[in-house]
VEXTOR-868803 format. One line per field, with one value per residue: residue in one letter; chain; z, y negated, x negated of N, C-alpha, C, O, CB in turn. Coordinates in Angstrom, 3 decimals, always signed. Glycine has a CB too. Layout:
residu = c(A, ...)
chaine = c(A, ...)
n_zz = c(Z, ...)
n_yy = c(Y, ...)
n_xx = c(X, ...)
ca_zz = c(Z, ...)
ca_yy = c(Y, ...)
ca_xx = c(X, ...)
c_zz = c(Z, ...)
c_yy = c(Y, ...)
c_xx = c(X, ...)
o_zz = c(Z, ...)
o_yy = c(Y, ...)
o_xx = c(X, ...)
cb_zz = c(Z, ...)
cb_yy = c(Y, ...)
cb_xx = c(X, ...)
//
This chain:
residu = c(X, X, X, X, X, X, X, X, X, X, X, X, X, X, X, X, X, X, X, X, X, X, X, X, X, X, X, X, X, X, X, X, X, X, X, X, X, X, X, X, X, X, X, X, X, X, X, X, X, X, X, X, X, X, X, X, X, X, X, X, X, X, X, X, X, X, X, X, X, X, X, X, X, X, X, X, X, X, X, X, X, X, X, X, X, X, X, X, X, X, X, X, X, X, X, X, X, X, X, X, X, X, X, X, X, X, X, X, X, X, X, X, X, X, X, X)
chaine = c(A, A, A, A, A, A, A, A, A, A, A, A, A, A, A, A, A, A, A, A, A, A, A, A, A, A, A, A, A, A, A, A, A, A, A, A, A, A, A, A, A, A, A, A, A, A, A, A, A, A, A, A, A, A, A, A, A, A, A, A, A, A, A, A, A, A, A, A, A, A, A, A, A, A, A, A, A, A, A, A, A, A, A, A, A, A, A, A, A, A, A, A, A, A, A, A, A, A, A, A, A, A, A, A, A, A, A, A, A, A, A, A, A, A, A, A)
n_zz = c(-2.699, -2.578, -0.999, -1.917, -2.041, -4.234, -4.594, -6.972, -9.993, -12.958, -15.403, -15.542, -16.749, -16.017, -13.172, -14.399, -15.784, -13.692, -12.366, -14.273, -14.068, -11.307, -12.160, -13.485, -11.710, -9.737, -7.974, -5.095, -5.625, -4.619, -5.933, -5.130, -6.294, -6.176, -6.963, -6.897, -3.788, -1.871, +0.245, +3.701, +6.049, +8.274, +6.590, +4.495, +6.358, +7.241, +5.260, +4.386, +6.508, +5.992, +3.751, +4.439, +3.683, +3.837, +4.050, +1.422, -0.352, -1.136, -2.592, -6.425, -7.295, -9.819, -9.726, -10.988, -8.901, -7.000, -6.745, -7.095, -4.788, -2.958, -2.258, -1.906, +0.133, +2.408, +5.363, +5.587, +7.224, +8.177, +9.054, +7.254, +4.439, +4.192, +4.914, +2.901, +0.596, +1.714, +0.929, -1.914, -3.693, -6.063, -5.902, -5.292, -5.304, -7.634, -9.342, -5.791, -4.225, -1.989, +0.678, +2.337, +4.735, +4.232, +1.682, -1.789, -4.175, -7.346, -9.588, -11.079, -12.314, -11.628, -9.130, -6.849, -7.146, -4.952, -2.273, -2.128)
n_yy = c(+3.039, +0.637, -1.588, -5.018, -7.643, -10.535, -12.600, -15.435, -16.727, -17.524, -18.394, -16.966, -14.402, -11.875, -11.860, -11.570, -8.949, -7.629, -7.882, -6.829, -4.139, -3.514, -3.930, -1.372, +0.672, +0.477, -0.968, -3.344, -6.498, -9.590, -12.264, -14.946, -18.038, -19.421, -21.845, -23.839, -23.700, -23.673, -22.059, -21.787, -22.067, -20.448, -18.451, -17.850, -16.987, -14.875, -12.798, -13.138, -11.485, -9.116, -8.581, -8.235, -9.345, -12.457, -15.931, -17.352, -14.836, -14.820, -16.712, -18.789, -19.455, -20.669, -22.973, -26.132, -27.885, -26.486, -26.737, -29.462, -30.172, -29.284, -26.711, -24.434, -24.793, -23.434, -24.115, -24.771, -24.010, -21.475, -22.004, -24.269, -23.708, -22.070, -24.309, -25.753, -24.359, -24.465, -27.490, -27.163, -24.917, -23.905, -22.800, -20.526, -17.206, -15.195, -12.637, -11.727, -8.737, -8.003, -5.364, -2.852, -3.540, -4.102, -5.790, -6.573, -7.544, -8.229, -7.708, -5.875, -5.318, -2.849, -2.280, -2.651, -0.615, +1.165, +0.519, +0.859)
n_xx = c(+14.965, +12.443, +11.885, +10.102, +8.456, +7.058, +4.229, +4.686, +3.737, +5.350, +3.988, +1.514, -0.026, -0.909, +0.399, +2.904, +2.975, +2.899, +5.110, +6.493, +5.870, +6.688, +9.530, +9.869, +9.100, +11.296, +11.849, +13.033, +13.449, +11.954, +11.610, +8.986, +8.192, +5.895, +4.648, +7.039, +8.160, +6.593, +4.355, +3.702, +1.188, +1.112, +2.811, +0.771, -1.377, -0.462, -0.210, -2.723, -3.573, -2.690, -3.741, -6.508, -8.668, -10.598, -9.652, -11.142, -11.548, -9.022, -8.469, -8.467, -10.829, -12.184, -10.973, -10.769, -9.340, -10.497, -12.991, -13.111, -12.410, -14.665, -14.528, -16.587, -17.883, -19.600, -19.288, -16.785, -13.959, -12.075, -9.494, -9.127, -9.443, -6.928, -5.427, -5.895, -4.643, -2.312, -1.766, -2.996, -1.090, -1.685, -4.278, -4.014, -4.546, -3.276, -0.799, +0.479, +1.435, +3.993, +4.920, +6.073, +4.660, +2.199, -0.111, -1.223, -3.245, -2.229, -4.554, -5.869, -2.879, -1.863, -2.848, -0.960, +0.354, -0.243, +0.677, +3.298)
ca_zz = c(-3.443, -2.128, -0.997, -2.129, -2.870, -4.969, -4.734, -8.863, -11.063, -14.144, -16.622, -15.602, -17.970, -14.740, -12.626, -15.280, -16.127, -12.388, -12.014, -15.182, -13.642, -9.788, -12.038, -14.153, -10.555, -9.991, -6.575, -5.314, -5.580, -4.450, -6.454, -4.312, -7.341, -4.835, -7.039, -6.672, -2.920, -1.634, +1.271, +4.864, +6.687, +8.680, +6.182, +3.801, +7.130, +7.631, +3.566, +4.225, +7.569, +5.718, +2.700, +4.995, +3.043, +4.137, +2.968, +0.594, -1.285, -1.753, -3.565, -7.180, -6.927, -10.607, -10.686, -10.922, -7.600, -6.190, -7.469, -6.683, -3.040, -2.405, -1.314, -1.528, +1.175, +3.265, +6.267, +6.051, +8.760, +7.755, +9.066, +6.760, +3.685, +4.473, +4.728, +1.199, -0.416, +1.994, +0.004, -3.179, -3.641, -7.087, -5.293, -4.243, -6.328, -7.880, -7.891, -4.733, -3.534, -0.453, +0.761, +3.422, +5.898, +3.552, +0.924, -2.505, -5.107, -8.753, -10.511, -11.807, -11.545, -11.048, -7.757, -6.033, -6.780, -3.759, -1.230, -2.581)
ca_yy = c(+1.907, +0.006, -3.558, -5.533, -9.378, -11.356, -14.002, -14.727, -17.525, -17.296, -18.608, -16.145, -12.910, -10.628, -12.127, -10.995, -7.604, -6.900, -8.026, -5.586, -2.557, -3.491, -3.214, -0.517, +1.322, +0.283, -1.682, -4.354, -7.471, -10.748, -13.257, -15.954, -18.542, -20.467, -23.421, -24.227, -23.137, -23.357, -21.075, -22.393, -21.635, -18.982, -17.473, -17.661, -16.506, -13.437, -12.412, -13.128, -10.492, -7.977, -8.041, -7.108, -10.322, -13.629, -16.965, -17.424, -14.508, -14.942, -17.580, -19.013, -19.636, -21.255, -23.507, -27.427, -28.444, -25.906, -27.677, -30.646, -30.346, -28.770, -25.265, -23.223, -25.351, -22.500, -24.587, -24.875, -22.736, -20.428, -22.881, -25.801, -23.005, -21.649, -26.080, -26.198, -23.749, -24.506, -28.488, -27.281, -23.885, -23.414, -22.056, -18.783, -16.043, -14.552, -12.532, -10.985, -8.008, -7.338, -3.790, -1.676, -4.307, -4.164, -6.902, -6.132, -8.636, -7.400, -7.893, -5.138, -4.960, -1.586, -2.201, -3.056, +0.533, +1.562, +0.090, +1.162)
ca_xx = c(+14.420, +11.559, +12.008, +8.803, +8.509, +5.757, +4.182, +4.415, +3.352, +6.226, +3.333, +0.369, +0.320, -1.037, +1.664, +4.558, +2.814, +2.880, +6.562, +7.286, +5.618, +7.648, +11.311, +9.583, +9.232, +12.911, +11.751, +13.582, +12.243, +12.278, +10.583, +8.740, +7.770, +4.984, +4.323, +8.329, +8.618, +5.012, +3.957, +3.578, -0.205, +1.742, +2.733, -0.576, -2.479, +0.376, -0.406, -4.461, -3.903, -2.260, -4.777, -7.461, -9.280, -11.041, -8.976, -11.928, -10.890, -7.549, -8.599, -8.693, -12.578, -12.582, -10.001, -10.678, -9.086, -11.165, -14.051, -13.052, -12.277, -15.713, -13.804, -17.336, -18.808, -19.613, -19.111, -15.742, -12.994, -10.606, -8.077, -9.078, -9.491, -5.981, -4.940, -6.165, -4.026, -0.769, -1.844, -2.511, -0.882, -2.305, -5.751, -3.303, -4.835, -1.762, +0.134, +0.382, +2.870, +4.188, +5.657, +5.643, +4.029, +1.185, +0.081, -2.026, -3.592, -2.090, -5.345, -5.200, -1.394, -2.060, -3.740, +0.371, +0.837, -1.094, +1.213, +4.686)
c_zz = c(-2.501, -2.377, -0.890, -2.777, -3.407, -5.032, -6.599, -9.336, -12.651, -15.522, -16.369, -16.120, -16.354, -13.839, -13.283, -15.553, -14.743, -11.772, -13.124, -14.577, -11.988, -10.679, -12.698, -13.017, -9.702, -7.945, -6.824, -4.737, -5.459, -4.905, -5.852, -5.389, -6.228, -5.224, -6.873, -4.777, -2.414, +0.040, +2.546, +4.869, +7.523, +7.742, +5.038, +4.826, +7.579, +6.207, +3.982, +5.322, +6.549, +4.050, +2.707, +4.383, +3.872, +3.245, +1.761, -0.570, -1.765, -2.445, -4.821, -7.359, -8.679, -10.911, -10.108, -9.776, -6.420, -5.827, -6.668, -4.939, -2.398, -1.448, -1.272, -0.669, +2.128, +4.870, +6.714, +6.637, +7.974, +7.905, +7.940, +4.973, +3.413, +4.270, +3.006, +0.218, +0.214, +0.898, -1.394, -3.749, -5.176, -6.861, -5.044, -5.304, -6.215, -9.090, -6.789, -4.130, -1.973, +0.031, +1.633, +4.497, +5.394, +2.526, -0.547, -3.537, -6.595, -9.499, -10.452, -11.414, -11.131, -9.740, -6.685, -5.915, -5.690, -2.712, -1.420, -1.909)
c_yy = c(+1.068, -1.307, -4.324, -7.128, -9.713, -12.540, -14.350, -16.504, -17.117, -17.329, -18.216, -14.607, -12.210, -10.676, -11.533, -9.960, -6.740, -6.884, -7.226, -4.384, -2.413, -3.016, -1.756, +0.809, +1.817, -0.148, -2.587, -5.386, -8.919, -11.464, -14.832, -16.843, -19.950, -21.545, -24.116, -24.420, -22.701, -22.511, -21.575, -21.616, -20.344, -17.896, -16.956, -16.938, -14.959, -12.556, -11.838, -11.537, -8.805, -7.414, -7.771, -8.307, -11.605, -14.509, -17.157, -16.678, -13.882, -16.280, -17.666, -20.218, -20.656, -22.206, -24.753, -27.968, -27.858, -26.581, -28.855, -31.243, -29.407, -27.282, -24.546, -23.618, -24.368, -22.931, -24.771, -23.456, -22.046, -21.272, -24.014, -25.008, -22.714, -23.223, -26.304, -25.526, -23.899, -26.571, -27.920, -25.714, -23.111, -22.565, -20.812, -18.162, -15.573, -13.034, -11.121, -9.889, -7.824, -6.372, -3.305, -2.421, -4.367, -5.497, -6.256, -7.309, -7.695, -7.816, -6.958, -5.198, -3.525, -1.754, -2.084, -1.782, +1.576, +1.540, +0.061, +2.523)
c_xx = c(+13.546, +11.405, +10.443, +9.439, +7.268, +5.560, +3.838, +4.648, +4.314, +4.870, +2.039, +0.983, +0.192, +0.236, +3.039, +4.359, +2.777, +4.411, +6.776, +7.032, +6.019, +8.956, +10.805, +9.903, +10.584, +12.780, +12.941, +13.544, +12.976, +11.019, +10.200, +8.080, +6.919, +4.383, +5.805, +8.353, +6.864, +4.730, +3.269, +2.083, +0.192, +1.867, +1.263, -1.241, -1.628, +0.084, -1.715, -4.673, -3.665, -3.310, -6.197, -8.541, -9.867, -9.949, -10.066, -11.478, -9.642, -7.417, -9.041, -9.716, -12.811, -11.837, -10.257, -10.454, -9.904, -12.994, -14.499, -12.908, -13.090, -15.147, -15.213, -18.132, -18.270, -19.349, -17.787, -14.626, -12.153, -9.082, -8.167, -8.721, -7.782, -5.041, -4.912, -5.349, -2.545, -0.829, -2.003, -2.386, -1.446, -3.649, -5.435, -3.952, -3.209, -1.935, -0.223, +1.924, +2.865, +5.326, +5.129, +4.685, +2.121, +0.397, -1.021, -2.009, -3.291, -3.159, -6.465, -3.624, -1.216, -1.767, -2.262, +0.964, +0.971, -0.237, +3.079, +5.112)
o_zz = c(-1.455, -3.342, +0.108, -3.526, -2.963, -5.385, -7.310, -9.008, -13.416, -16.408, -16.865, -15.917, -15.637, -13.753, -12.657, -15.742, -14.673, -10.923, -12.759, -14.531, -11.395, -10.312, -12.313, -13.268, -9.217, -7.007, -7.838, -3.509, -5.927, -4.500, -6.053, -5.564, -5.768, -4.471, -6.651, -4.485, -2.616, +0.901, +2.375, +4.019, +7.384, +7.835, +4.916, +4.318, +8.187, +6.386, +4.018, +5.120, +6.527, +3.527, +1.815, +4.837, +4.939, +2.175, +0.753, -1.595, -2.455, -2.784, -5.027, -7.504, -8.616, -12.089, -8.891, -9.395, -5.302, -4.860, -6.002, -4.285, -1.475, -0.273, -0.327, -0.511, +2.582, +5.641, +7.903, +6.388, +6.974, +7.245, +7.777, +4.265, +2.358, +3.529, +2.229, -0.924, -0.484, +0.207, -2.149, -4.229, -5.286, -7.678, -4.644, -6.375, -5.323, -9.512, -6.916, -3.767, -1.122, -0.211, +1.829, +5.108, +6.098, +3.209, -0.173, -3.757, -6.904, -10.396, -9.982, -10.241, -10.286, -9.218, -5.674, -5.055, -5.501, -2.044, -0.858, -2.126)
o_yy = c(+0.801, -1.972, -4.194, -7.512, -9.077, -13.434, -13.741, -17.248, -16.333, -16.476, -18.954, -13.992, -12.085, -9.722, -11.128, -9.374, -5.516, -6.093, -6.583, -3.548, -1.372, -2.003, -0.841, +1.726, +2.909, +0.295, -2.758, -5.464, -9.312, -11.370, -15.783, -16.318, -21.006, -22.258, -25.312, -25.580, -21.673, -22.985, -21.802, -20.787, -19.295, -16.785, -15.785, -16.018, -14.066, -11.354, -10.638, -10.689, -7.777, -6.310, -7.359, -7.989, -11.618, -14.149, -17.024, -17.239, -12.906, -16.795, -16.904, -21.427, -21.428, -22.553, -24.839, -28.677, -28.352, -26.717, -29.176, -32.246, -28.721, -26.995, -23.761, -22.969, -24.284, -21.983, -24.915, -22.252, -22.526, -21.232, -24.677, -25.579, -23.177, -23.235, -26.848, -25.981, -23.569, -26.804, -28.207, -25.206, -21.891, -21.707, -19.988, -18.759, -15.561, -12.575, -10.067, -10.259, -7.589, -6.600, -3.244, -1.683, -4.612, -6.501, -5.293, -7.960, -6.702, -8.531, -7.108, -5.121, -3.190, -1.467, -1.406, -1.519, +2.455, +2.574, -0.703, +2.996)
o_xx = c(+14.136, +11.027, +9.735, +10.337, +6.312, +6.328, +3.038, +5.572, +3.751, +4.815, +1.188, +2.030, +1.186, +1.010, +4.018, +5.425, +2.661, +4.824, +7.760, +7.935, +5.733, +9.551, +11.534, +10.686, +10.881, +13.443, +13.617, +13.584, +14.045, +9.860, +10.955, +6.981, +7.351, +3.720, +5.620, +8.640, +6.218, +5.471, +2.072, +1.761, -0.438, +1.346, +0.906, -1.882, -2.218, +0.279, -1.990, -5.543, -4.341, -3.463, -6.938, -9.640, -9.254, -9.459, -9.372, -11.091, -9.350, -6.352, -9.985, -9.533, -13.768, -11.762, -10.097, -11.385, -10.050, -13.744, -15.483, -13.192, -12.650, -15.376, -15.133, -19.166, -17.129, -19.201, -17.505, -14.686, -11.619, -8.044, -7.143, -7.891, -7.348, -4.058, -4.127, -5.283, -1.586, +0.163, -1.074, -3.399, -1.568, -3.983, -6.258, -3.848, -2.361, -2.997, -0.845, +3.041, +2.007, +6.511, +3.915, +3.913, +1.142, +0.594, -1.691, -0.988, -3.948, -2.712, -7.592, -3.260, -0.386, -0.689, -2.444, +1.805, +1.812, -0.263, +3.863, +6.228)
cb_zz = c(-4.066, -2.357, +0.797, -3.297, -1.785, -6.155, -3.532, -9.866, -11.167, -14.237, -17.138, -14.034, -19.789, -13.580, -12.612, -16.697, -17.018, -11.330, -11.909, -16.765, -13.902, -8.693, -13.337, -14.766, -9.886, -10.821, -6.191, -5.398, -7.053, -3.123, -7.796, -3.006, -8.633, -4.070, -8.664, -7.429, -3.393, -1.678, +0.655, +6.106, +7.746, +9.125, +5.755, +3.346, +8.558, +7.949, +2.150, +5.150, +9.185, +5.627, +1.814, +4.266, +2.107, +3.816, +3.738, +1.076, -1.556, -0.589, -3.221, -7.537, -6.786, -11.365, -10.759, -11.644, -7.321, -6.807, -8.797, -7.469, -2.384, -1.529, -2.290, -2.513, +1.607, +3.024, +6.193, +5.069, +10.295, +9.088, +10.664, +7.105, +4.113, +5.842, +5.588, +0.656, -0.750, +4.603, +0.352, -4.041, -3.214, -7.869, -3.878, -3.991, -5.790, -8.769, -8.452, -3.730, -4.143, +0.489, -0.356, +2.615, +7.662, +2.962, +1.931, -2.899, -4.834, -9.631, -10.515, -11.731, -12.539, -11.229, -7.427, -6.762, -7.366, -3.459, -0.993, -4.227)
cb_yy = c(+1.039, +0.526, -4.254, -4.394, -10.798, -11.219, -14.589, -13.033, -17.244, -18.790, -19.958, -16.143, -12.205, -10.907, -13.524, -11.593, -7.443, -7.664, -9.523, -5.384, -2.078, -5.390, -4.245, -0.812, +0.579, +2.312, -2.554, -4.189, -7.345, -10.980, -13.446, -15.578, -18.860, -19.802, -23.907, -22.921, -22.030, -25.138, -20.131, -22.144, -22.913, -19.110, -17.495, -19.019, -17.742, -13.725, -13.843, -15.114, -10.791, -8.220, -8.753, -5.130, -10.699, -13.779, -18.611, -17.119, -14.166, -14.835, -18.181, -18.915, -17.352, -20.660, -22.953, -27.817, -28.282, -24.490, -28.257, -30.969, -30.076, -30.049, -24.040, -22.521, -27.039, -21.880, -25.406, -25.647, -23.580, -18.873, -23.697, -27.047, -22.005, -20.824, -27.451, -25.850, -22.220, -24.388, -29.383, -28.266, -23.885, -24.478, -22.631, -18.171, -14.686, -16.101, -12.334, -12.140, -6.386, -8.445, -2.759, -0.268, -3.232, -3.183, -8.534, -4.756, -9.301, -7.640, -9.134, -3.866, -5.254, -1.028, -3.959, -4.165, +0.901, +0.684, -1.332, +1.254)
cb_xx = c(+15.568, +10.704, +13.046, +7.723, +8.829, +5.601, +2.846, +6.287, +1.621, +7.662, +3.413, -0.419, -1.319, -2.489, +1.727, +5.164, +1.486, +1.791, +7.343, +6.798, +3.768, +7.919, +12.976, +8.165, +8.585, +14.194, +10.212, +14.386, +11.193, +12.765, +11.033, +7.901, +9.176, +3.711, +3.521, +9.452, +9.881, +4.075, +3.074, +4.844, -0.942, +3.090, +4.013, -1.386, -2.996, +2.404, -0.470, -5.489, -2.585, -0.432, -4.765, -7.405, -8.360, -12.646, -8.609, -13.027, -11.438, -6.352, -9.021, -7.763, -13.848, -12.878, -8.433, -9.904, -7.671, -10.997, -13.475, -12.037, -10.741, -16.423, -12.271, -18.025, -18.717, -20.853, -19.701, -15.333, -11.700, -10.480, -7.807, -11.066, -10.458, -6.160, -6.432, -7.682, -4.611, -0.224, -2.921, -3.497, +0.487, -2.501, -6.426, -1.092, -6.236, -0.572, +1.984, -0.092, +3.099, +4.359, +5.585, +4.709, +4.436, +1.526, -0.453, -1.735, -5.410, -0.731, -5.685, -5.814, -0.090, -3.351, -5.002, +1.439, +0.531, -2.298, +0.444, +4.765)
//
């Protein structure tokens, strides 16, 4: 059985169709619910390493706070990017698996299959 955790949003559809097709798999899973229990810069920047990604896009690029706190100012660091989503963890693109020292963005939830 394959120990995988998620980072998972309860009230995003992709998020819950990606946690049905982890028990579907018959993993076993630890559910990290990251607007409850928000995610240190360590660990956001240990996620960002393993998804091979920029903090940019592991981000939720349309969402209001994103907006609002000028996130596409290209000027800004990876550390301040990475600041903005350990403050307002809603910016996390979700959800995210992690397995096998790997990490994968379920959007497609497919896509988490990869790394199982």
């Amino acid at each position: 059985m394959t120990s995988v955790s998620i980072i998972h949003n309860p009230r995003c559809s992709k998020s819950r169709q990606t946690l049905a097709l982890l028990e579907e798999q018959g993993c076993d899973i630890q559910v990290i619910d990251y607007l409850k229990t928000p995610l240190s810069a360590d660990e956001i920047t240990s996620i960002q390493t393993k998804l091979g990604v920029s903090p940019r896009q592991m981000m939720r690029v349309k969402e209001d706070e994103y907006k609002q706190q000028n996130l596409s100012d290209e000027s800004l660091t990876d550390a301040q990017l990475i600041q903005a989503m350990v403050d307002t963890p809603k910016l996390i693109e979700r959800p995210i698996v992690l397995a096998n020292n790997k990490a994968a963005i379920g959007r497609p939830p497919e896509n988490v299959l990869a790394i199982l």
